[in-house]
C-alpha positions as a printed Julia matrix, in Angstrom:
177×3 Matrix{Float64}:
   0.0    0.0     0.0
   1.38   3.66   -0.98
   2.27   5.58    2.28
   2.72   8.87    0.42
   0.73  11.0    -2.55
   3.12  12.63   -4.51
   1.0   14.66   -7.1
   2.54  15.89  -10.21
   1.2   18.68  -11.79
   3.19  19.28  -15.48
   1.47  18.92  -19.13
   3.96  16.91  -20.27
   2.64  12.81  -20.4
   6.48  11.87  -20.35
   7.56  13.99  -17.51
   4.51  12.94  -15.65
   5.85   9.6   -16.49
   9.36   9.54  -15.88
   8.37  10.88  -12.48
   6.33   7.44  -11.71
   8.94   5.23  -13.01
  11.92   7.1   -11.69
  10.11   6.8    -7.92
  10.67   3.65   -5.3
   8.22   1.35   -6.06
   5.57   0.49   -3.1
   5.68   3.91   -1.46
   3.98   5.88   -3.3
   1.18   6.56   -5.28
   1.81   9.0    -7.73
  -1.24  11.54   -8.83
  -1.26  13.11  -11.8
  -2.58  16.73  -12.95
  -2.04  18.26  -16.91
  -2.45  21.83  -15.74
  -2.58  24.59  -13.38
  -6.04  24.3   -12.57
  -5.97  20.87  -12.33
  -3.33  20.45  -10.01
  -4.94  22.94   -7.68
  -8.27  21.27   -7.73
  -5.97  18.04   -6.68
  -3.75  19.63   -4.05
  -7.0   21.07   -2.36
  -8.87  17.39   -2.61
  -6.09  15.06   -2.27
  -3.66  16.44    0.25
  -0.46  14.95   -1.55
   2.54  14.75    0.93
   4.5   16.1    -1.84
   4.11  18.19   -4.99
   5.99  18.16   -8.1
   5.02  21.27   -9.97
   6.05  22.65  -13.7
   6.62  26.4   -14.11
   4.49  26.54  -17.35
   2.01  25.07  -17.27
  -1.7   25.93  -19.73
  -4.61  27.61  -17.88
  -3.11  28.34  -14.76
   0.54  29.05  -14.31
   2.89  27.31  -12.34
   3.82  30.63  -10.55
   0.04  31.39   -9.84
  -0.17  28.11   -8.01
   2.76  28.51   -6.7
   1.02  31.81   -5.53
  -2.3   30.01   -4.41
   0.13  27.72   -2.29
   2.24  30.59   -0.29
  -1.19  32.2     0.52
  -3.0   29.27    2.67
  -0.79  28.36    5.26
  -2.68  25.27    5.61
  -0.73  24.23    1.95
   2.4   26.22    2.73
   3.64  22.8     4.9
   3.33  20.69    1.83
   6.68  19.65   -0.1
   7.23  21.27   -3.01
   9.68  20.85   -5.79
   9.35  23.12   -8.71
  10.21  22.29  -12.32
  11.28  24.32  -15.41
  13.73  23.12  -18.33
  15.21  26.95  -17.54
  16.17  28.22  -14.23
  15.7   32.02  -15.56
  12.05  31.27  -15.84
  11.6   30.79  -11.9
  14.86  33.39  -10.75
  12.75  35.94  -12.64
   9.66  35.54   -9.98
  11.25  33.9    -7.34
  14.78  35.04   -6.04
  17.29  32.49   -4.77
  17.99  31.35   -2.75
  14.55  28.82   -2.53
  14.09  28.55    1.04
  10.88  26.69    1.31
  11.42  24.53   -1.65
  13.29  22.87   -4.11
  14.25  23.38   -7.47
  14.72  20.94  -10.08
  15.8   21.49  -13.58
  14.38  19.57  -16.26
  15.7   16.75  -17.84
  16.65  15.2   -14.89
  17.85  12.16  -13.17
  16.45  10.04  -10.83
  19.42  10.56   -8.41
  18.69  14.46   -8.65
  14.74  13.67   -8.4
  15.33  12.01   -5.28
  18.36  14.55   -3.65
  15.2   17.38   -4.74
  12.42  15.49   -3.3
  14.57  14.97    0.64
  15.45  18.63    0.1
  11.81  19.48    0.07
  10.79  17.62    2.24
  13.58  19.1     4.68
  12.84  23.0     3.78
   8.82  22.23    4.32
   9.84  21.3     7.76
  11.85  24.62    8.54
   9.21  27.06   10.55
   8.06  29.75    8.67
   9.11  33.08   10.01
   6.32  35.3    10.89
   8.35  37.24    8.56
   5.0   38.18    6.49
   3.41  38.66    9.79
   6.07  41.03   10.95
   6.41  42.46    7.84
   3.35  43.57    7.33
   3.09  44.79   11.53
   5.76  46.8    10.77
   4.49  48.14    7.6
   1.23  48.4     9.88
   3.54  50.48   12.38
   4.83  52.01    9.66
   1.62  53.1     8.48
  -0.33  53.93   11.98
   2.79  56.66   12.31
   1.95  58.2     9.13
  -1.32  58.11   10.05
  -1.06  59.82   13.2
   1.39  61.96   11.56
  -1.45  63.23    9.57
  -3.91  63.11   12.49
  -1.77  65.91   13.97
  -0.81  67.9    11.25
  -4.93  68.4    10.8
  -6.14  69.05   14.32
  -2.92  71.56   14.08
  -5.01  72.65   10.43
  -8.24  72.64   12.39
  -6.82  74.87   15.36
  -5.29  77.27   13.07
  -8.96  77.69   11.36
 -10.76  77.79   14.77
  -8.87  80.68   15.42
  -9.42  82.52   12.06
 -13.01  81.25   12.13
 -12.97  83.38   15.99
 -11.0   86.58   14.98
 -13.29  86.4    11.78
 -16.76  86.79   14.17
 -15.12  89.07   16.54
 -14.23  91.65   13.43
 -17.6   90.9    12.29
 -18.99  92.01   15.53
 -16.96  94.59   16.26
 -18.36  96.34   12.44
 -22.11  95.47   13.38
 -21.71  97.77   16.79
């Protein structure tokens, strides 16, 4: 019985493929998606332990799963090795280095499959700063300062007009005498 999903999400047949045969028989059961949309209909039904997932892929990019991925933190545990036959095509989204997964370059071997799947698996278990968290409650402090900034700089406006607005009805009353 296969302990572990491993979905692959690429619309190539032959990579999809080369993937299954290149994988330890017995462990796992390898799922299969042709595109974008696909593959993220299978992530969010299947809950693979792993995910294999092409850059390019037709009707929904690689990147915008990738996206979709990053933005539930309930998927953001899950392996993931991306896969593009150029490493330009990821760098130019993505910097380097990958911290919470792998990369994999296409063609590849099934020594470099495996070395990409451990290293996955390995950077899915690293904790996840609350680096967005803390980046955006600094921007938020960032942006409450500004904010108050501005808070001051009108009740300073609002003042400044009170007191216009005051010598303005005293002239006014002083002429009606």
């Amino acid at each position: 019985m296969a302990t572990h999903k491993i979905l692959v999400i690429d619309d190539s047949r032959v990579i999809r493929m080369r993937v299954r045969d290149m994988l330890p028989q017995g462990n796992f059961e390898v799922l299969e998606a042709k595109d974008g949309v696909e593959g993220l209909n299978a992530i969010r039904e299947q809950r693979p332990n792993l995910i294999m997932l092409d850059f390019l892929l037709p009707r929904m990019s690689g990147w915008e799963v990738f996206q979709e991925i990053q933005a539930q933190p309930d998927l953001q545990h899950i392996p993931l090795v991306l896969m593009s036959g150029r490493r330009e095509e990821v760098t130019e989204k993505i910097s380097e280095p990958f911290e919470f997964f792998e990369f994999i370059q296409k063609p590849f071997e099934q020594k470099e499959l495996i070395e990409a799947i451990k290293g996955a698996m390995a950077k899915a278990r690293k904790p996840r700063p609350a680096a967005a968290a803390s980046a955006s409650s600094a921007g938020d402090a960032a942006e409450v300062a500004a904010l108050k900034a501005k808070v001051a700089k009108l009740e300073a406006e609002v003042a400044a007009l009170k007191a216009q607005t005051a010598k303005i009805l005293a002239f006014i009353k002083q002429k009606l005498k």
